[in-house]
Structure formats: C-alpha cells, structure tokens
VOGU-428616 format. One record per residue (C-alpha): x, y, z. Coordinates in steps of 0.25 Angstrom, whole numbers, padded with zeros to 4 digits, always signed. Layout:
N
XYZ
...
***
This chain:
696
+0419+0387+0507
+0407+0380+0508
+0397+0384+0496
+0386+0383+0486
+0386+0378+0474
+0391+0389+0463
+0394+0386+0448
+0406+0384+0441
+0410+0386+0428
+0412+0373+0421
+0424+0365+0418
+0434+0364+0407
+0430+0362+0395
+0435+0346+0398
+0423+0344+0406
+0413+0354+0400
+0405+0347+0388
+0392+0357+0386
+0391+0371+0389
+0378+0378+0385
+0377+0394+0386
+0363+0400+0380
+0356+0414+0382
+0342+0415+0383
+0330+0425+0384
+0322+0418+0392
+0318+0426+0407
+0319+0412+0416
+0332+0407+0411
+0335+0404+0424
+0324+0398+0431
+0324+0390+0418
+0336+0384+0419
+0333+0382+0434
+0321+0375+0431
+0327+0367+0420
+0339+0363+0427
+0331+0358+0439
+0324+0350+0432
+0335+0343+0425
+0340+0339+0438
+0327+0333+0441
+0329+0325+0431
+0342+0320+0437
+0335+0317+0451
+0339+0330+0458
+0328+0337+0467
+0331+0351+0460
+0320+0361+0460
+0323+0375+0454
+0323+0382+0468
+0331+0371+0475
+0343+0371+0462
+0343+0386+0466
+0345+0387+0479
+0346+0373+0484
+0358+0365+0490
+0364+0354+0477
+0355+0343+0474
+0360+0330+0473
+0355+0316+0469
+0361+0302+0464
+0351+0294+0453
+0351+0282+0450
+0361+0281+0440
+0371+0286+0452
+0373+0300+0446
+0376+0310+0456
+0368+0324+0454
+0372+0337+0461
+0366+0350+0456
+0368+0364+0461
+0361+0378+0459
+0364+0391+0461
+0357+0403+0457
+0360+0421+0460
+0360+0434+0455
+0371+0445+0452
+0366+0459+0453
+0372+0470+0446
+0366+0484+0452
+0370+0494+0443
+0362+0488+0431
+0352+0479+0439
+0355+0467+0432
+0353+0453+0440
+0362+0441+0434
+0353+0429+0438
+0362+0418+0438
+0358+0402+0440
+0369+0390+0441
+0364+0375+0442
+0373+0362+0439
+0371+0348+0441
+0383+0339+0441
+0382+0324+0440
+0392+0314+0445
+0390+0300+0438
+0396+0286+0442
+0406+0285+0433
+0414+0297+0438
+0408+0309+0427
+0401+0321+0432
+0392+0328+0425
+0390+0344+0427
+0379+0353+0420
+0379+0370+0426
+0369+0379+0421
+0370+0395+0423
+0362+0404+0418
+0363+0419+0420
+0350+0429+0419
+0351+0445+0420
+0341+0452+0422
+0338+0469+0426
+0333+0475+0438
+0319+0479+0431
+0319+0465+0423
+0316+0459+0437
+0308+0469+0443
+0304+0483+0439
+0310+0492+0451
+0311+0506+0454
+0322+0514+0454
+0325+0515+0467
+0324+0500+0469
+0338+0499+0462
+0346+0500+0477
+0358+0490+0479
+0356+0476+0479
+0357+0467+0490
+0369+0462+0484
+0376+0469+0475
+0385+0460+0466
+0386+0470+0454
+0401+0470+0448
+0406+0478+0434
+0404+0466+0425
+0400+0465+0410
+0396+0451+0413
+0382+0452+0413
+0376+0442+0403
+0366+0450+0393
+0357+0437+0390
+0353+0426+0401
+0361+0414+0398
+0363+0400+0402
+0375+0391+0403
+0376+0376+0404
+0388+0366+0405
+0389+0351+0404
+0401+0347+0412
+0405+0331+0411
+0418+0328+0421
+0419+0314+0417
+0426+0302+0426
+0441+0295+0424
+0444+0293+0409
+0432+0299+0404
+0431+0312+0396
+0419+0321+0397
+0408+0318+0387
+0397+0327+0379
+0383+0322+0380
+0377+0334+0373
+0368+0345+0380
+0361+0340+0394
+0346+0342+0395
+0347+0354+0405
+0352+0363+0393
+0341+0357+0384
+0329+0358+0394
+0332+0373+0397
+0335+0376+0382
+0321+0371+0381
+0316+0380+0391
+0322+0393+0389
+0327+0399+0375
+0343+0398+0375
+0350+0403+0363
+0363+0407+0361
+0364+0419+0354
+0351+0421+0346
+0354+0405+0342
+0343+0395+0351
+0349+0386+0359
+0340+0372+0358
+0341+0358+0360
+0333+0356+0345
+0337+0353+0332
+0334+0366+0323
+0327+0364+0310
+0332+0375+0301
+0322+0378+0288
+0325+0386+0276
+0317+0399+0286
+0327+0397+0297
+0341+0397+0290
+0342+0413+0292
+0341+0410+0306
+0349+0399+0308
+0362+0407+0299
+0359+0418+0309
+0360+0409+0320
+0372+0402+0314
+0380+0417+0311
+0376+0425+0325
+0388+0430+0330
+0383+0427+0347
+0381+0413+0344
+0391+0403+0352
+0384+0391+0349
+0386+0380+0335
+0374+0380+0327
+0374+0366+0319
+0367+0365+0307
+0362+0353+0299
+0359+0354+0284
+0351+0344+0278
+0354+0329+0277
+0344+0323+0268
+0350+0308+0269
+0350+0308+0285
+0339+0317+0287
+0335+0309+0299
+0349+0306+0306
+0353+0320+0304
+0340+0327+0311
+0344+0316+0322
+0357+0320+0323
+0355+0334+0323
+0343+0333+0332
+0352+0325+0343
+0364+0337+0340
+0354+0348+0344
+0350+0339+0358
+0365+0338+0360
+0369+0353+0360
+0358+0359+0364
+0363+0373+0370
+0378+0372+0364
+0373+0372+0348
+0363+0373+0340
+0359+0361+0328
+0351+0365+0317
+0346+0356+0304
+0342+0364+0292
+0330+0358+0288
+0331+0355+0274
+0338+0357+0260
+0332+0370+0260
+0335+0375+0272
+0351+0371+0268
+0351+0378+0257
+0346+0391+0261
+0358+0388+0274
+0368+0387+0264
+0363+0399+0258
+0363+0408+0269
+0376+0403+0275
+0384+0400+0265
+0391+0387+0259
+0403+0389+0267
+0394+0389+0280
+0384+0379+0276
+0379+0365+0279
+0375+0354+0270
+0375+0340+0267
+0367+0335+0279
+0379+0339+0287
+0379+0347+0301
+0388+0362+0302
+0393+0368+0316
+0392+0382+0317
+0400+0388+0328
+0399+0400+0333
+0404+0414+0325
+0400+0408+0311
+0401+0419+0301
+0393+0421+0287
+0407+0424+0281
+0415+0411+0290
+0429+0412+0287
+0431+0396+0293
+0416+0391+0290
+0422+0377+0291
+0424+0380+0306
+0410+0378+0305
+0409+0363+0305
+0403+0354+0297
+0398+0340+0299
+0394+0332+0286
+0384+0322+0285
+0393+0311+0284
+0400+0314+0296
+0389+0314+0304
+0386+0299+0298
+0401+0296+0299
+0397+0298+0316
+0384+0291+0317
+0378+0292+0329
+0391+0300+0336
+0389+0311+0326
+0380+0320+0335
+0390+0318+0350
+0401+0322+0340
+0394+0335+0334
+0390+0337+0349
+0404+0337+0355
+0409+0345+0347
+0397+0355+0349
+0398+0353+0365
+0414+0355+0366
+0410+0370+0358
+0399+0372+0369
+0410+0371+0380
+0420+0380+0375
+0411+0392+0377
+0414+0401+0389
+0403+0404+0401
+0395+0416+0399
+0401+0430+0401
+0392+0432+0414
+0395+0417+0421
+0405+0426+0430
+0392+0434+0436
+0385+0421+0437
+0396+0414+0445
+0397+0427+0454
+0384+0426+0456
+0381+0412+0460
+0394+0413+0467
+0389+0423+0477
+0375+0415+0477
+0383+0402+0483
+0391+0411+0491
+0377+0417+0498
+0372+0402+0498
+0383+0398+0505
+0385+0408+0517
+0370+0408+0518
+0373+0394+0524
+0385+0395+0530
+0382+0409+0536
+0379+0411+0551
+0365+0419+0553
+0370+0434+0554
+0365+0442+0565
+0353+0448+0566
+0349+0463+0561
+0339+0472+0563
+0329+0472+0553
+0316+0475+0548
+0314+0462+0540
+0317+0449+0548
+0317+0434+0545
+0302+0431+0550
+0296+0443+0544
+0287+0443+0530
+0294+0453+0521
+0283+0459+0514
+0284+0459+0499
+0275+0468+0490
+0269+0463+0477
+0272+0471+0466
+0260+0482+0461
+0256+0474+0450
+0249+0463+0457
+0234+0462+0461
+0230+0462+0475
+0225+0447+0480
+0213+0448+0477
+0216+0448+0461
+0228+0440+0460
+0230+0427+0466
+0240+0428+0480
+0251+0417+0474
+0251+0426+0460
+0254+0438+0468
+0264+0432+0476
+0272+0425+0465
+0272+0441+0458
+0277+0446+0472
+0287+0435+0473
+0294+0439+0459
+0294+0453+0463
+0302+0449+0476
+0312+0439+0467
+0317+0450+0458
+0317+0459+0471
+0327+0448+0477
+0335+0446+0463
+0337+0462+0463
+0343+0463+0475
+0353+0453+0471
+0346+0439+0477
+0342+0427+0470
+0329+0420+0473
+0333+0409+0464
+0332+0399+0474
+0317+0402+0479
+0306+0396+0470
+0297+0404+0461
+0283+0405+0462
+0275+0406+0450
+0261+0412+0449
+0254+0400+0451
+0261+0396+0465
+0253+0396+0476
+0253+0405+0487
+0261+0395+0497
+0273+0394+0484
+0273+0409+0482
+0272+0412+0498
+0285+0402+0498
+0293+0410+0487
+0290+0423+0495
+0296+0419+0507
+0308+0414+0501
+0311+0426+0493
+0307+0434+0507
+0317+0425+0515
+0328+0427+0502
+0326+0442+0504
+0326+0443+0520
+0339+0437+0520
+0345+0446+0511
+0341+0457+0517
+0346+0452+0531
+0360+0449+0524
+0361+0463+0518
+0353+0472+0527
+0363+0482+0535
+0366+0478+0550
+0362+0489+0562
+0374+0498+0567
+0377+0491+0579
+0376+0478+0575
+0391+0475+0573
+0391+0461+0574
+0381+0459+0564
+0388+0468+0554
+0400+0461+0555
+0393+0448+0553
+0387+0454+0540
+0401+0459+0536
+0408+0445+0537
+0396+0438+0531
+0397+0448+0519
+0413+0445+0519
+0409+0428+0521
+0399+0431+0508
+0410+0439+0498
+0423+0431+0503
+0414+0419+0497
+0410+0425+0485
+0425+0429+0483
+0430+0415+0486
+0418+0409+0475
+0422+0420+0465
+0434+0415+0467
+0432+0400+0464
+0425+0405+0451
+0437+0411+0447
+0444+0399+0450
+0436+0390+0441
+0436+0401+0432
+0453+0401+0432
+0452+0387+0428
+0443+0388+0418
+0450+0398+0412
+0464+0389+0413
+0455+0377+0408
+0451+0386+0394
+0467+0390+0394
+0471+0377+0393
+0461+0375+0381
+0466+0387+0375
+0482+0382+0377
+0476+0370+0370
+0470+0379+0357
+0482+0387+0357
+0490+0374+0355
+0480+0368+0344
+0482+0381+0337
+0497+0381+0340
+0496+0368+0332
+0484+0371+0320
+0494+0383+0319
+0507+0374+0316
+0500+0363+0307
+0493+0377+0300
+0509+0380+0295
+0514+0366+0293
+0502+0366+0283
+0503+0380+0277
+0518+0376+0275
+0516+0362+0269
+0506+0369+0259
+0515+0380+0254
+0525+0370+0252
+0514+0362+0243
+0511+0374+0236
+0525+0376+0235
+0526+0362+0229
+0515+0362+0220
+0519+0376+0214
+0534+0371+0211
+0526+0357+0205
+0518+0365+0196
+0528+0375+0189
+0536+0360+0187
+0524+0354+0181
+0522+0368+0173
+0536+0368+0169
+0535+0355+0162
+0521+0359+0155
+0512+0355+0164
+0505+0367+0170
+0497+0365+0180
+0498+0376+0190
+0484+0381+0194
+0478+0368+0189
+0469+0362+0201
+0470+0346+0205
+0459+0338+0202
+0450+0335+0213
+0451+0322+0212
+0466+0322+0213
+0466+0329+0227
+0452+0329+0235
+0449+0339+0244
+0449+0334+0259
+0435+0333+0263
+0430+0343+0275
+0428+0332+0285
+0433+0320+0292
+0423+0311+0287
+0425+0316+0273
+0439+0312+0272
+0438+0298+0276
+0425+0296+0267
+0435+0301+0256
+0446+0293+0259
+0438+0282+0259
+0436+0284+0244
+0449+0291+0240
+0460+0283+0247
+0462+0269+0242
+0474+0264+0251
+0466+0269+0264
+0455+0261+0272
+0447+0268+0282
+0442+0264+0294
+0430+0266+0301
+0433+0279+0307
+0423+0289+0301
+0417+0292+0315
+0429+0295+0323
+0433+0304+0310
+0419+0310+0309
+0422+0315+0325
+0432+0324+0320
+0424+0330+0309
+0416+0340+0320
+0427+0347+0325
+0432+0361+0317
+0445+0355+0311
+0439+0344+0305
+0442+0349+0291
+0456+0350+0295
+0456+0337+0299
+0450+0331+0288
+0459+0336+0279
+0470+0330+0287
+0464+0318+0289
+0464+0318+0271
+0478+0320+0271
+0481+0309+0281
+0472+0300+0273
+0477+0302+0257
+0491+0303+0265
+0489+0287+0270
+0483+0284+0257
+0494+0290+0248
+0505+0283+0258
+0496+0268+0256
+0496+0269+0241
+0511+0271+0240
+0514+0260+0249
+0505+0251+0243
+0511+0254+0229
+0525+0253+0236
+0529+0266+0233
+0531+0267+0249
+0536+0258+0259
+0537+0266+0272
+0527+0271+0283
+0516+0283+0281
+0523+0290+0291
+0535+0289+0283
+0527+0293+0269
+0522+0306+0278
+0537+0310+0280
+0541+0309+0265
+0529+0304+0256
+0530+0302+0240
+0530+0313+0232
+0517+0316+0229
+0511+0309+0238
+0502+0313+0251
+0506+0314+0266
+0503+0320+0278
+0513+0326+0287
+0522+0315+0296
+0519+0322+0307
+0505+0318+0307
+0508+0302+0307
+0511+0292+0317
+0511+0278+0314
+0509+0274+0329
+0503+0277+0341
+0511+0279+0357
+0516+0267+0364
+0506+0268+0373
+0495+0270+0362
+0499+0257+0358
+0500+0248+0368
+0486+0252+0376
+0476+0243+0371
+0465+0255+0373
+0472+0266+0364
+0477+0256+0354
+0461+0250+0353
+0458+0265+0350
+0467+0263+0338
+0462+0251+0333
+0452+0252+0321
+0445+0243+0311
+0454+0236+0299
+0450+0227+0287
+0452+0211+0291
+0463+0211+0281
+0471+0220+0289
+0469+0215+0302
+0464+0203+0305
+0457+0209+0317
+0450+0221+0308
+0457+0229+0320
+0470+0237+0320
+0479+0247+0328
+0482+0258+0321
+0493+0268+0328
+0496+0276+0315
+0491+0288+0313
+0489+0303+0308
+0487+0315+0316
+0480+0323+0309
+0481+0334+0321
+0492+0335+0330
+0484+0339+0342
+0470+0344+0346
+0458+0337+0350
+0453+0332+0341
+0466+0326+0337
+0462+0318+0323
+0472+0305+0320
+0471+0296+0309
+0475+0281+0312
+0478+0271+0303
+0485+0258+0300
+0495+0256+0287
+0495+0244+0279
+0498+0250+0265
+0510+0242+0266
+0504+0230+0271
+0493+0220+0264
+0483+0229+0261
+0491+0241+0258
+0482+0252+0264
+0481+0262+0276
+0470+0259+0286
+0464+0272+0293
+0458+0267+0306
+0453+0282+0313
+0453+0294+0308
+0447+0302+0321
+0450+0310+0334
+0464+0305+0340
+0463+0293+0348
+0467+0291+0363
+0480+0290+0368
+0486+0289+0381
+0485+0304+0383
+0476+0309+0373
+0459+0304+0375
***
C-alpha cells in the first residue's frame, strides 16, 4: 500500500548514537518544536514552514555540498472519551544521504495531554461521542508532555557509525522551552555551582526519577582555564542526554564533600560521572566514575569526544517513552486518513443541511465585544481558537492549518476560518448517517470505513514488525551480557580460588616462620614493599614508570587514558599492574641469569617468590593472517629507542589479555629483549584491543 509518511522507532543500538527524552511544563511544547524544527531545516535549504511540515507532501533539496535532504511530518490526535483526555502527538525527521554513502537520520516526537475543559470550557451536555472514537483500556497515558529525539548515523562500506555530540535542533529547542528530566534541567550550558547551590545540586544528583548523568567538575587551580574549556565544550556536547556541572571554587568543594560524603566526592581538578540511582549510603560508589586530572591531560584534545562517547552510548540504551505506542497508533491512523483521502473516489452524494458551497456560521464566544469595541481580526482570531479546540474535541487535528495571531489581518484570519470550516465540512460529510433508501451510498460508506481500518490494521501491523525486531535486536544484546556475565562470573571464582590458596599459603608461611621464632602473624607489609595498584589506567603507568626498572614504556598514555572512562576501569587497572611488575620480575631474573626461558614459560611455573600472571593471559604472537597483512601488522608497530632498532620502529605480536572478551577488550603489547643487548622489556600499547581480521 501506497501511504504517508509515519514514524518509526529507531534502529538498533548499531546505528542509534544520541537519543534525548525530556519533560517539560511549557503549554506550546508542540508548536515549539514545530517551529524550531522548521527552522532547522531552513537552515539546510529546505522550503519548510510550520504548516507545510504538518501537513505538506516531504520536502527535498540537494545543496551544494551534494547532501541530499528529505524531511517528513506528521501530526494527530487520540481521543480517549471516558476521561476526555486528547494525546496531541507531532513526528518530524530529516534524513540526510551524503556522497560518501552515510546517511544521517534525526526523529522528533513529542506527545502533549490535555482535558476536555483545559481546551475549552463546555457544558455538560456537550460531552456526546466523538466523531471518531479511538479510546482503548490503556495505562499508557503519559502524565507529563514529553519530547523524544534520536540521532541515527547508517554509515557507508567499512565505516563504523560516529558520535558527533548533540545536533543543534535539541539545543535550539532546549533554548526555547524548559526541558528537564525529572526535576533535573536539561541545558546546553555549563553550570557554575557556588557554596549556595551545593544542596541543590546533591538533590539533583540523589533524586530517585532522574535517568540522566550528572557530571561534576571540582576545582582545578593549575588549569583553571583548560578545564572551564573543557567542561564548557562537554556541556555543548550532551546537551539533552547529561548534565556538566563545575563547582565554583575551593569552597564550593568543600562543602560538596561535606554534604556527599568522601566516598562520593570529587577532587583534585578531576571530573565524576553520576549515573543514575546514586544513593547517600552507595554500596558501589566506584560505579560512579571518576576522571582525574591527569587523565584528562594524558587525552589532550581527545579527552572531551572520549568523556562524550561514553555519555552518548548511555543515552542510547534508554527505551522510548511508555506512551510512544499511543503516538504510533495515532499518527498511524492520521497517515492512514492522509492517504485514502487521496486515493479515495468521491463518495456519493447525501442529503444534507450543510453543503460544500455554504458558510457554516460560527458563533464567537460571549466574552468578546461587539465590532464596534474590539477590532474585527482580534475577534476573529478568538473565534478561530474556539473552533480549533472544537475540531481537537471531536477527535480532529488542525495541526496542518496556520494559526492566526491577534495581530493578523482580517484577510489571514478570514483564510484560517475557511480552513478550519473546510476541515470540519468534511468530517461531517464522512460521518453524517446516509438517508434510508440510499443503499448504494451506504454500502459505499461501509466499504470505505472497511478500506480505512483494514489500513490501520495492516500499519499496526508493520509497527509491530519493527517493534519484533527491536525487541530481537535488544535480545541479542542481552544474549551478549548474559555471556560477559557468564565469563566476570568464571574469572570471579578462578580469583576467589587463587586467593584462598594464598591465604592458605601465607598462613602455613607464618606458623613456619613463628615456629622458628619469627613471629610475624598479624604484622602488616611495609608499603613500600607492596604498593597498592593505583585506581586508574593512567596511574599505573605513571607508577610503573617510576617503580619498574627493567621496563621501558612507550608512548601510549592516550590509548590507555581511553580506557579509563568505562566502569571497570579499576578492574583493569589493577590487572594492567599485575601484568606490568609480572614483565618487570621476569626481565630482572633473566638479566641476572637466573632464567633463561620465555615469559610465557615463567607465567606457567615462575620462581618461587616471584610474581606472574596466569598463562592463560599471554600470547607471545599474533594469527597468521595478523602477521602477514601489512595494515594489522602497522597497527602493531610502535616507537623503540635507536639502540633497539635501528628504525625506532618495531612489530610487537606479544601480548597480555587483560580480559578475554568484551568490548572494550584491554591488551597489553610488547616486545622482549631482556635477554637480548639491552636486557629490558618494551611496552608498546597498553589500550583497547587492536584490529584483527574479524574483530574492528
């Protein structure tokens, strides 16, 4: 079948890279975002107008860059009788097909309810049925107006979808209208929090309805400057999906960590996540992500598209409103009418006191003034509202017409009258009952009222479908999480086995030690005999740096400083140590000649004493195919002192996983030589693992 545009839900997650859901209080939501998104496509060389968006065939234009614009809008009503709401519902997208093969697709929704008396004040009597009665047993009803925005990129062959941050549409109309999510406000600025505002932002941060991060920047006296801009050009970027926040000075810190709490607290210049669901009493505040100083210089200019991603890929996981299904009906039965309005023959003729030619007369309501007071467009305008919630009670949409304001002329309002007259002639004319012994006419009304709902049923039924495969898309992911815990669950008892038997060890160590008088059971180590694993990525390496002498680290702080934004980066880290004084202990006993044999070999049986890390972490080369294709061996080729090659370049296949699986999946690569000339292990990466012939 032949139809109008209707609405889709979005794409898997693989193509969805921004989705933005918000409340707001303010009574022209939708003629807001109508305005606002009509403009936007002004701005991209389409002829749009609020009226023809509405009610209009799809615009198109090329520009001179050779981007190919198609935008669509769709706009309804869903009447429920018994408790005389009205969902006002509003659909417009624009997709963009560039040369290069990507196409770019942004939908905004939004959905308004309103009662009966909210639009017009009627008697009771006026409560008859509706001229079409769509009302079904549904808890779907959104209480709050809301409005929903996705960012789809399909991206051409051997591409993978990118996140570019928040498109100017959402910020235009977050300028416009007040958005929040929960009692949380939704802007495109960078919040400056003083000492007076902590008790607000705590509020904000512990409210149980929020479903948005709110990310908080203490103060970072060295970089004062660099931070604001950073956090200035965060706020741009996730505008609508987060909230970025600086607290203003030492003071302002303070009296955040006070009312927080040190487990929940920020410091040092750096940047905290808080997700949603943050408790005062947290029983995982690390979960909570934190993002030192020194990561963020460790990043340099990459450090904000980093913290961004992160944000965006959040934003994507949340699912559509409770109420979209009530949007999609309705819009579905508006492109149904659209269409069969086109495609449909006239029907016959009927008796009837109102025909096409003739003025349907209109009263004004009480309240105005006759002529002589009130100016004739002024009173036209209020005549004309009168008629628009009229049409919006018995289950029409004047959407499409264009609205008058009081300072129209008499010519634009005369316009608007006619079209809401024309709009309601036809209704009437569609609905009115047929005389008795027109047979032919009924039966023509009964098939075209079978034409309309065997349409609506087949487009209810394509919502579904997309539906259905949404729902096998979100499956699949969760097949996918199911594994990763399969797998966190496995590594979790290998661990909890390998530290019973060390507690095991240690115990039988000290009654050995106590039975030779040298008591030392309850004594603890010195720190400086076994540092603690620092908290971050970054941390580890600037330690190892110091601490490990046989180890040389290359320029990888940034790929590592990537990983530090994701929840188990502390995980990480500390495996990342354990890889890393593992290396070191191996390259000092083979530089003393105390070992002659590979790392992987000291992992499977190491010196007494001495530190390792499972075998089953360490490969010592890469595939076949790995090897020999000059693009995935180049990804594997870092930086090396002259004295090591004489090309400062060198392939290093060897590596540690420090996960088994996941994305992000962490390796460690690096090339041996403590057996060689300068007797030392060279790291070359510590980062996200590196592609393969099936793995991007």
């Amino acid at each position: 079948m032949n139809s109008t545009w209707l609405p889709r839900e979005s794409a898997g997650s693989s193509a969805l890279v921004y989705r933005s859901q918000f409340t707001s209080p303010a009574p022209d939501l939708r003629e807001q975002a109508t305005e606002q998104f009509a403009s936007w496509l002004r701005s991209k060389g389409l002829p749009a107008t609020a009226g023809s968006l509405l009610d209009g065939p799809p615009l198109e234009a090329t520009g001179r860059d050779g981007v190919r614009c198609v935008a669509h809008g769709a706009a309804a009503s869903y009447p429920d009788r018994a408790s005389g709401r009205h969902l006002l519902a509003a659909a417009f997208q624009l997709e963009e097909r560039q040369p290069n093969g990507d196409r770019w697709v942004t939908s905004l929704t939004t959905a308004t309810v309103v009662r009966q008396d909210a639009l017009f004040p009627v008697q009771a009597e006026f409560r008859q049925p509706m001229l079409f009665d769509h009302s079904r047993e549904t808890d779907l009803w959104p209480e709050r107006q809301w409005a929903w925005l996705d960012l789809e990129h399909h991206p051409g062959a051997d591409r993978h979808p990118l996140r570019p941050g928040s498109p100017r549409i959402i910020r235009d109309l977050l300028a416009r209208v007040e958005g929040t999510d929960a009692s949380l406000p939704l802007t495109s600025e960078l919040l400056r929090i003083t000492e007076g505002h902590i008790e607000e932002l705590v509020g904000w941060i512990f409210e149980a309805e929020r479903r948005v991060p709110v990310i908080v920047f203490s103060p970072d006296p060295q970089n004062a400057g660099e931070q604001e801009r950073f956090a200035n050009r965060l706020a741009r970027d996730v505008a609508g999906v987060a909230v970025v926040a600086r607290l203003a000075d030492v003071a302002a810190a303070a009296a955040f960590t006070r009312r927080i709490g040190t487990a929940l607290h920020v410091y040092g210049g750096g940047m905290r996540t808080y997700l949603p669901g943050a408790q005062p009493q947290e029983l995982f505040p690390k979960r909570h992500r934190v993002l030192s100083a020194a990561t963020r210089r460790a990043l340099g200019g990459r450090s904000a598209n980093v913290v961004r991603d992160q944000v965006l890929v959040l934003s994507t996981r949340r699912p559509p409103p409770a109420s979209y299904p009530l949007v999609q009906r309705a819009l579905a039965r508006r492109s149904v009418r659209r269409t069969l309005g086109h495609q449909r023959r006239p029907l016959p003729s009927r008796p009837s006191t109102i025909s096409g030619t003739e003025p349907l007369a209109l009263p004004l309501p009480e309240t105005v003034e006759p002529a002589t007071s009130v100016p004739l467009d002024w009173a036209g305008h209020q005549a004309n509202q009168v008629v628009r919630a009229s049409l919006v009670l018995g289950g029409l949409d004047p959407g499409g017409i264009p609205v008058s304001a009081p300072e129209s002329t008499a010519a634009q309002v005369a316009a608007e009258r006619q079209a809401l007259q024309e709009l309601l002639l036809d209704a009437v004319r569609r609905e009115a009952p047929p005389p008795p012994d027109s047979e032919n006419s009924d039966l023509a009304v009964r098939l075209a009222e079978a034409e309309e709902e065997n349409a609506v049923l087949y487009t209810e039924i394509e919502i579904l479908e997309a539906r259905l495969s949404a729902g096998q898309d979100a499956l699949t992911a969760l097949e996918q999480l199911r594994y990763d815990h399969e797998f966190a669950q496995l590594e979790l008892t290998d661990a909890e086995r390998s530290a019973d038997h060390l507690r095991a060890r240690v115990r039988w160590l000290e009654s050995e030690l106590a039975a030779k008088g040298a008591h030392l059971i309850g004594v603890a180590l010195p720190p400086e005999q076994l540092p603690e694993a620092p908290d971050s990525i970054t941390g580890v390496l600037e330690l190892a740096a110091d601490r490990f002498s046989r180890l040389v680290l290359g320029d990888t702080a940034e790929a590592a400083a990537r990983l530090d934004v994701y929840p188990q980066a502390e995980r990480w880290a500390i495996k990342i140590w354990q890889a890393l004084e593992a290396l070191d202990t191996y390259a000092a006993a083979r530089f003393k000649g105390d070992w002659s044999n590979s790392f992987l070999a000291w992992c499977q049986e190491p010196l007494p004493g001495h530190a390792a890390v499972p075998a089953t972490w360490v490969a010592l080369k890469e595939s076949e195919t790995t090897d020999t294709n000059p693009k995935l061996r180049k990804a594997r080729t870092f930086a090396v002192p002259a004295e090591l090659a004489a090309s400062r370049q060198l392939y290093m296949p060897a590596h540690v996983k420090i996960t088994q699986g996941g994305v992000p999946s962490p390796r460690l690569h690096f090339h041996d030589d403590s057996g060689g000339t300068t007797g030392r292990v060279y790291v070359g990466y510590v980062g996200d693992h590196l592609p393969t012939a099936s793995f991007s």
